[in-house]
N, C-alpha and C positions, 0 to 999 in steps of 0.2 A: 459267194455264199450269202441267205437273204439273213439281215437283220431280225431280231427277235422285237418285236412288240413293244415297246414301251410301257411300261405297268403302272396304270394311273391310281392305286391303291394308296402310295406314298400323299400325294397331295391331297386325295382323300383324309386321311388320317395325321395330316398339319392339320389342317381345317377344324377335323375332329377337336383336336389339341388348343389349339388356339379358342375356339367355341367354350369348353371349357372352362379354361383359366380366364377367360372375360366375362364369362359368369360366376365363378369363382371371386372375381375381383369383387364385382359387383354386388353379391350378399355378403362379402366381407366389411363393403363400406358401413351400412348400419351397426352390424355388428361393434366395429369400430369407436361409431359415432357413438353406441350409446353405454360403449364404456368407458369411453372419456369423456362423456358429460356426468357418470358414476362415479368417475373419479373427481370431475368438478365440483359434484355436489357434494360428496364427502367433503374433498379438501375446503366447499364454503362452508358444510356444517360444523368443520373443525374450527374454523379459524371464528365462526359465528358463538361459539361456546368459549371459547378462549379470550374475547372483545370484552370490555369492562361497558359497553354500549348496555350490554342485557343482564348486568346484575344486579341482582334483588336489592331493593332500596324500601318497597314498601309493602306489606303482608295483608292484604286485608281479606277480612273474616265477616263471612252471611249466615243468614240464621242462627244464630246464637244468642244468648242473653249476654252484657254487657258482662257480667265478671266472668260466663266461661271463653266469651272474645279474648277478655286480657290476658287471661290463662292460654289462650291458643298462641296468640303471640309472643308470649313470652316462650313458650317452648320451643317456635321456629324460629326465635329470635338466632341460633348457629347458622341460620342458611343465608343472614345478613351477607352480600357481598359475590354469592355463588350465582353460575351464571342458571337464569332462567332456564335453558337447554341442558342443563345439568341436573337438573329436580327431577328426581324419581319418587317411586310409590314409598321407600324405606326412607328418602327422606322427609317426608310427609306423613302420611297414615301410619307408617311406622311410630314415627316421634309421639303421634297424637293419642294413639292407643295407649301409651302409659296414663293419660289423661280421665279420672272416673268418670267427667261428665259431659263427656263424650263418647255419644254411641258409636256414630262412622264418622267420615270425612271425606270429601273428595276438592281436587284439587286442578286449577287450570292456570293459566298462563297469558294475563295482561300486558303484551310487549310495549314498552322498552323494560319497566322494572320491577313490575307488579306482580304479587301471586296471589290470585283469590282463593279461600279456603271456605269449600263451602260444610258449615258442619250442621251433624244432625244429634242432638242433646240428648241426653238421660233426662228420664221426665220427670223430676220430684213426686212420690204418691203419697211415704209416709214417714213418722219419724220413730225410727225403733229408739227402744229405753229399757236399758238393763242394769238396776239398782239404782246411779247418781247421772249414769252416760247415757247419751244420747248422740244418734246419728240419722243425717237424714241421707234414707233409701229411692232407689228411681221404681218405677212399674217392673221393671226386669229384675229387682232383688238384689242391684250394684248397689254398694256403699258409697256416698259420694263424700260423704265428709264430715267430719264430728258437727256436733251443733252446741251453743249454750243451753243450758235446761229453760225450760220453758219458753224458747223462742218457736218461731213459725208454728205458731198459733192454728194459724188456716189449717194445717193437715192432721189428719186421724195419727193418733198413736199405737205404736204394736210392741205388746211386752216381751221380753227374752227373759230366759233364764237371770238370775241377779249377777253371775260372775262372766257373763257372754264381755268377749274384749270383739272390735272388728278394727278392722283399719281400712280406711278408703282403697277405693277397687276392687274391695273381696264382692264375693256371690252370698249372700245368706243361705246357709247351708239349714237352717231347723227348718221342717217342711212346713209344720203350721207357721210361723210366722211368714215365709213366705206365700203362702196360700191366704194369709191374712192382708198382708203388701197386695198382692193383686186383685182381690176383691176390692180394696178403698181403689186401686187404680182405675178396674173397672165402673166403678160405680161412679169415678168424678168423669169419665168418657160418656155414661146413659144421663149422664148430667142431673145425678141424687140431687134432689133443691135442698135437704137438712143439714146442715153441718156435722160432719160424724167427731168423733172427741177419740175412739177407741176402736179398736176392731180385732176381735180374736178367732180362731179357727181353732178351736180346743176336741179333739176328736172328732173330726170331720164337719163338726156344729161350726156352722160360721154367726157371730152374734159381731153385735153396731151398737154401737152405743152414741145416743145422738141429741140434739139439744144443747141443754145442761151437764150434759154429760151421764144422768140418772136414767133415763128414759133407755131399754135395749129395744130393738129390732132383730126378732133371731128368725135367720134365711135358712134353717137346716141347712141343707149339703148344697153343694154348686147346680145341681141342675136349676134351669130353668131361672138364672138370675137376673138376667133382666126384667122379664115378668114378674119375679117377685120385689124387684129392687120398685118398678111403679107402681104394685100395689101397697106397698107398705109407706112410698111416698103419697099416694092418695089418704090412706088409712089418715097418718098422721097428720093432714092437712084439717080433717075434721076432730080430733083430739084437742080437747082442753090439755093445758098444762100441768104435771102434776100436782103443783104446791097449790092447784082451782080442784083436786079430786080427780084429775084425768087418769090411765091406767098406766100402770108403769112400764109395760111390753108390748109389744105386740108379735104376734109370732105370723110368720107368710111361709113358712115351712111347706104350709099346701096353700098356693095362691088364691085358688077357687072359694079356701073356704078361711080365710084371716082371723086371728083371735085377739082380743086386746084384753090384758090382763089385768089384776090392782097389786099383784105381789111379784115383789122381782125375782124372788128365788124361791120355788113352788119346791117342795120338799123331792116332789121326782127325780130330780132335776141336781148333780153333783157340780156345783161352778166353783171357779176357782177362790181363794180364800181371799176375804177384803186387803190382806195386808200385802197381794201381789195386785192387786187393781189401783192404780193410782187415781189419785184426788185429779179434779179441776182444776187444781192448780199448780200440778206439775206438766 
């Protein structure tokens, strides 16, 4: 009887099988490798966080003025000892935001112990005063902090109601006096050369009272303030002083056309009563 054929299909399809799984093998190697260097570098980042090698010993603080720097440290003074790899944004900008006089923060990581904080301040514009109290406010309308009366001299004052209480961190909620806040802010950025003493926003009239404190500059409404902030600082450059006959106002309401006056309170004209204007020397 003749033998059947021999069926070469079988060693075909070892072949197949084997081809396979040695290519198999071989995308598994990477695979592999670069989960267990994933797990290396966890298990170094764990044990790198955990090493008393990277923790915080010293905090130092850019861009800041010397008392809101010691204020910054003193508040991160809890992260004394945590490791560097362990400082997140809550425990940083977090903590600092309770802070009035600071606006943002951002923060990096000087290895082996250091943590720089770089902050960005609340900018002092003015000092509100409401009956005996006093605080000084940033350009943004934050309270940063009570003041003693008549200190910080250099910046314009803005009057409040007499029984206004604040506390550091608030927002100035009365619109004119905030509208009165950002106009002295504006006006120390166009770099006003007068010394302003006062500034009110009393029905959308925004008035400067500058000098000696006697002398106003009334800018009408906001348009157009810088233009009117250097004409009114030209104006006054050529003005005698009052107590020589010079005029007691000047108005740049319409830039084009400046007026300088000799009476501070023109009957037209409803301003607020002397006994809510403080003296020079509050």
């Amino acid at each position: 009887m003749a033998r059947k054929p021999r069926s070469r299909s079988r060693p075909v399809v070892a072949s197949l099988r084997r081809l396979a799984w040695t290519r198999a093998r071989s995308l598994a190697r990477p695979a592999a490798v670069a989960v267990a260097l994933a797990l290396a570098g966890a298990g170094t980042y764990a044990l790198a966080r955990a090493t008393p090698a990277f923790a915080v010993r010293e905090v130092r603080v850019e861009g800041a003025p010397p008392h809101v720097a010691r204020d910054v440290r003193r508040t991160l003074r809890p992260l004394a000892g945590r490791s560097l790899l362990a400082i997140d944004d809550d425990a940083v900008t977090g903590r600092l935001a309770a802070l009035p006089a600071v606006r943002s923060a951002e923060y990096d990581r000087a290895f082996p112990d250091t943590l720089v904080v770089l902050v960005r301040p609340e900018r002092p514009a003015a000092v509100l005063r409401a009956g005996a109290s006093a605080w000084l406010v940033s350009a943004r309308g934050r309270v940063l902090r009570g003041v003693a009366r008549g200190k910080l001299r250099r910046l314009p004052r803005v009057w409040l109601p007499a029984r206004t209480t604040l506390l550091p961190g608030a927002t100035v909620a009365d619109a004119e006096a905030l509208a009165a806040v950002r106009v002295a802010a504006f006006a120390a950025e166009e770099g006003f050369e007068h010394r302003i003493t006062l500034v009110s926003a009393r029905r959308g009239r925004l008035v400067l009272r500058v000098g000696a404190g006697t002398r106003e500059v009334r800018l009408g409404d906001q348009a157009d303030l810088a233009l009117k902030l250097a004409v009114a600082s030209a104006v006054l450059r050529r003005l005698p002083p009052i107590a020589a006959g010079g005029p007691a106002y000047v108005d740049v309401g319409n830039p084009e056309r400046p007026v300088a006056g000799g009476t501070l309170k023109p009957k037209v004209e409803v301003e607020t009563s002397e006994a809510e204007i403080p003296s020079e020397s509050d």
